[in-house]
MIROKOL-651891 format. One record per residue (C-alpha): residue number from 1; residue in three letters; x, y, z. Coordinates in Angstrom, 1 decimal, m for minus. Each point is the difference from the previous one (the first is absolute). Last residue first. Example, Ala and Ser with C-alpha at 12.3 -4.5 7.8 and 13.67 -1.06 7.14 Angstrom:
2
<node><seq>2</seq><type>ser</type><x>13.7</x><y>m1.1</y><z>7.1</z></node>
<node><seq>1</seq><type>ala</type><x>m1.4</x><y>m3.4</y><z>0.7</z></node>
***
This chain:
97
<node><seq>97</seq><type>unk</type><x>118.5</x><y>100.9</y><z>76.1</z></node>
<node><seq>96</seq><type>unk</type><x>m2.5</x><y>m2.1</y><z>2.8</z></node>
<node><seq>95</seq><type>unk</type><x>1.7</x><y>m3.4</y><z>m1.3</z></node>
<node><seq>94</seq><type>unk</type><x>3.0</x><y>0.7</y><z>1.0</z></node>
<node><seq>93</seq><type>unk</type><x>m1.2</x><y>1.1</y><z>3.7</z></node>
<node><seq>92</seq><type>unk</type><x>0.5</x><y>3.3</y><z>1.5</z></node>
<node><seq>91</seq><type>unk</type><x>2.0</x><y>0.5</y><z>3.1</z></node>
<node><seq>90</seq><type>unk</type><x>m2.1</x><y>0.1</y><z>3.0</z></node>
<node><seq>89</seq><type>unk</type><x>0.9</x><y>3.0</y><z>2.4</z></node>
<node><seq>88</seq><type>unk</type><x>2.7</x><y>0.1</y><z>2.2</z></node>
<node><seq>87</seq><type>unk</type><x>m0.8</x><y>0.2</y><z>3.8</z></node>
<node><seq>86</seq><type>unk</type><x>m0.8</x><y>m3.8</y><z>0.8</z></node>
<node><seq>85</seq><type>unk</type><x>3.2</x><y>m0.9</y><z>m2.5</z></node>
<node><seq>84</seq><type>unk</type><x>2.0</x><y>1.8</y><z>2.2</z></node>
<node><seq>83</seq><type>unk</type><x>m0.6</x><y>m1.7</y><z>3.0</z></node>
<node><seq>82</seq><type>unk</type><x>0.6</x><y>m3.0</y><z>m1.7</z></node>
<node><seq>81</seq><type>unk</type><x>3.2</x><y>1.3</y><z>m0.9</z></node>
<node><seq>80</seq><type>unk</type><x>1.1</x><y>0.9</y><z>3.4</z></node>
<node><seq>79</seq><type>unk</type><x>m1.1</x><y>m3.4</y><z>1.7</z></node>
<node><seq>78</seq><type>unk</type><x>2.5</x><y>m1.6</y><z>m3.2</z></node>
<node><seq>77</seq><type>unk</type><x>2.6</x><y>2.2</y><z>1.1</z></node>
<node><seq>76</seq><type>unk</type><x>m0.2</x><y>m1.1</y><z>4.0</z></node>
<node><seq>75</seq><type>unk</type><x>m0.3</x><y>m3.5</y><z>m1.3</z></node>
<node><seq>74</seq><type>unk</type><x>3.4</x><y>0.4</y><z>m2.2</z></node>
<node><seq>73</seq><type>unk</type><x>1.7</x><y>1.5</y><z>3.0</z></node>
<node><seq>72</seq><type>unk</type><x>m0.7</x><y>m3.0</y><z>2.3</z></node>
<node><seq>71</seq><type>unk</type><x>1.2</x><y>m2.5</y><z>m2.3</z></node>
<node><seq>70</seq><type>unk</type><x>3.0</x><y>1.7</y><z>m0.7</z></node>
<node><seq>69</seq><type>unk</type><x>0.4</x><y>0.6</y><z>3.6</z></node>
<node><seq>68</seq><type>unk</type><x>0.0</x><y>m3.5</y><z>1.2</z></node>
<node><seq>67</seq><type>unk</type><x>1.5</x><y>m1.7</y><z>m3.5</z></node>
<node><seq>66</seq><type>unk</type><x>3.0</x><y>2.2</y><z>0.4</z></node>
<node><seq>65</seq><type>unk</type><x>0.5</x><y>m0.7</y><z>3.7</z></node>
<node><seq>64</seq><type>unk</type><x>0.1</x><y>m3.8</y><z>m1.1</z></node>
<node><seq>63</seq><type>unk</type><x>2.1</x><y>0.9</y><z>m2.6</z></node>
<node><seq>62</seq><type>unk</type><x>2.4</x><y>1.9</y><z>2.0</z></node>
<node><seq>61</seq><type>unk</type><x>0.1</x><y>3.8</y><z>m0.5</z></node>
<node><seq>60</seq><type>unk</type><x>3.6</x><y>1.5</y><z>m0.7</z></node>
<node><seq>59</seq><type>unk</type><x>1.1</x><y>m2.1</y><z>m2.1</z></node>
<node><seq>58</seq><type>unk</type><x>0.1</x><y>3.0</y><z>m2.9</z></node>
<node><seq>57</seq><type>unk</type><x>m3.0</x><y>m2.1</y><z>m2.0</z></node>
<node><seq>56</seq><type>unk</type><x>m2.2</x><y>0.1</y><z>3.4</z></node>
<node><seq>55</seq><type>unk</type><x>1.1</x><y>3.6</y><z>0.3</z></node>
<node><seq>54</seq><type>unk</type><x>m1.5</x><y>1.0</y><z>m3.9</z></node>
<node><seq>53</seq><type>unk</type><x>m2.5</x><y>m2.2</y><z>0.4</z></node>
<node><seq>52</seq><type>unk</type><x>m1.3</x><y>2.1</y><z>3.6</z></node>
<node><seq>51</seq><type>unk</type><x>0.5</x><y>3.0</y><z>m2.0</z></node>
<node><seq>50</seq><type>unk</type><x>m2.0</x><y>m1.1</y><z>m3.3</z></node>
<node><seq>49</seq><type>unk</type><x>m3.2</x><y>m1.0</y><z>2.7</z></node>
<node><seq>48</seq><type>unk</type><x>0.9</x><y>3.7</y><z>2.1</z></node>
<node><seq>47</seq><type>unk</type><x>m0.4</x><y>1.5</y><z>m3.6</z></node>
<node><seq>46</seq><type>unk</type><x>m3.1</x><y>m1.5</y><z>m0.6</z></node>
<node><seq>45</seq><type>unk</type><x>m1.5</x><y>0.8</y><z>3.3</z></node>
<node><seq>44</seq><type>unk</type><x>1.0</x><y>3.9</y><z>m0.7</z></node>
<node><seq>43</seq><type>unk</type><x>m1.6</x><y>m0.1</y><z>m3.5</z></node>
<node><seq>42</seq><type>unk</type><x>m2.8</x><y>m1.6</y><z>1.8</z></node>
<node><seq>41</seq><type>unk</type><x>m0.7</x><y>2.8</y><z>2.8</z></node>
<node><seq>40</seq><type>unk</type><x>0.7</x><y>2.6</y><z>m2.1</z></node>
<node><seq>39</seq><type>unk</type><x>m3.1</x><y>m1.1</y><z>m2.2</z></node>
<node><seq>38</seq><type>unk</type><x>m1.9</x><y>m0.9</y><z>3.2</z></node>
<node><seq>37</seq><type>unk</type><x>0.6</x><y>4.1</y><z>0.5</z></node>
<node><seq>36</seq><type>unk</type><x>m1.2</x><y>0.7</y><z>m3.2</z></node>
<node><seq>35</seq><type>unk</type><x>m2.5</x><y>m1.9</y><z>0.1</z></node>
<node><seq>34</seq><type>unk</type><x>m1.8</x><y>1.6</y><z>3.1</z></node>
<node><seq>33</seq><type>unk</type><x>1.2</x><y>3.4</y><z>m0.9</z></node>
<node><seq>32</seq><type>unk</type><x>m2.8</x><y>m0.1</y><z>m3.2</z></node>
<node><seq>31</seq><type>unk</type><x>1.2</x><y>2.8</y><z>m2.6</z></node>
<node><seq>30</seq><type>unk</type><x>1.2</x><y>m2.8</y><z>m1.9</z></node>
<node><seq>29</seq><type>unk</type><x>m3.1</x><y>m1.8</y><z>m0.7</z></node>
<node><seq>28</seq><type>unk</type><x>1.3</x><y>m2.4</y><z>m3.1</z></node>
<node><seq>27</seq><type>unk</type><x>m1.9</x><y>0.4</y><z>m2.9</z></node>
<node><seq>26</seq><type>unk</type><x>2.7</x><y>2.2</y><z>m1.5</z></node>
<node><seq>25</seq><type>unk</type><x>2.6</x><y>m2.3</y><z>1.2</z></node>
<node><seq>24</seq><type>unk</type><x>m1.4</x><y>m3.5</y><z>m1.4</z></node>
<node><seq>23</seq><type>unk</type><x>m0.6</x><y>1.9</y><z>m3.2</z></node>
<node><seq>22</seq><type>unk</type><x>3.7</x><y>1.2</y><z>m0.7</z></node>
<node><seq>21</seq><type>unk</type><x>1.3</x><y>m4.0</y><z>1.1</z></node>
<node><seq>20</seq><type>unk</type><x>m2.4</x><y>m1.2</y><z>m2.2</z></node>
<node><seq>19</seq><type>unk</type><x>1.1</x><y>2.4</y><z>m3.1</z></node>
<node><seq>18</seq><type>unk</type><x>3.7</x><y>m0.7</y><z>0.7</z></node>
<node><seq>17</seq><type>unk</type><x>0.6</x><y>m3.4</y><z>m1.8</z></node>
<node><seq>16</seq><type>unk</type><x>m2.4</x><y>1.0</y><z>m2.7</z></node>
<node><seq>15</seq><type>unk</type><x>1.1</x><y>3.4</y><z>m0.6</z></node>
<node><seq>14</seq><type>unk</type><x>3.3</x><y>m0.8</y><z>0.1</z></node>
<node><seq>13</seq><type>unk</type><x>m0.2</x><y>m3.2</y><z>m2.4</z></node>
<node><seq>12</seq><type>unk</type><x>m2.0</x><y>2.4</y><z>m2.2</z></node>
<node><seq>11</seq><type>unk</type><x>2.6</x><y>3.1</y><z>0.2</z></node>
<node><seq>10</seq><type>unk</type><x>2.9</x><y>m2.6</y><z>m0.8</z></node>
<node><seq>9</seq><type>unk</type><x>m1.9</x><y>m1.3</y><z>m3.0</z></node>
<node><seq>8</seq><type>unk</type><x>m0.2</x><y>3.9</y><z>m1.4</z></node>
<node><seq>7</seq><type>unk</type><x>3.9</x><y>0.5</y><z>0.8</z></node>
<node><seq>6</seq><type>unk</type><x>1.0</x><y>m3.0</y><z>m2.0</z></node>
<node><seq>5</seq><type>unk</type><x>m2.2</x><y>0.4</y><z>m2.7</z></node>
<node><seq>4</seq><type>unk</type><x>1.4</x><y>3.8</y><z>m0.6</z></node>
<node><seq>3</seq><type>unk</type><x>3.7</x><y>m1.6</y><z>0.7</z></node>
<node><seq>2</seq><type>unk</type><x>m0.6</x><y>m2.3</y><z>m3.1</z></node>
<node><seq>1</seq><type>unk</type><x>m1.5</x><y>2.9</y><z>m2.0</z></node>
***
């Protein structure tokens, strides 16, 4: 009975931990090569972000060089998620549901 509960609460905390993420997606315009591609474009800038913290923390980026291109990378990513949000549609409201 005990692993019965157990099993039963785990599906709700899945369901309600996943169910935005499953909405979000189907809305999402997938089939459209414009986000995509700004899509690839982020997940690239985010890893060059996680690369230049990765040299900065092995010495070998100074921290004034550090600052430079951190700073630099992180407008480029925030340009690419504004972008974004022009081409995604609205995501409904709480009080809309």
């Amino acid at each position: 009975m005990e692993i019965l509960l157990g099993a039963l609460l785990l599906a709700i905390v899945a369901a309600f931990v996943l169910g935005p993420l499953l909405r979000e997606r189907a809305v999402e315009p997938a089939d459209d090569p414009r986000v995509a591609d700004l899509e690839a474009r982020k997940e690239a800038k985010y890893r060059e972000i996680r690369d230049a913290e990765l040299d900065h923390a092995a010495g070998k980026l100074s921290e004034p060089d550090f600052r430079r291109i951190d700073a630099q990378l992180r407008r480029e990513a925030i340009e690419l998620l504004h972008e974004l949000d022009k081409l995604r549609p609205e995501p409904p409201h709480n009080d809309d549901l």
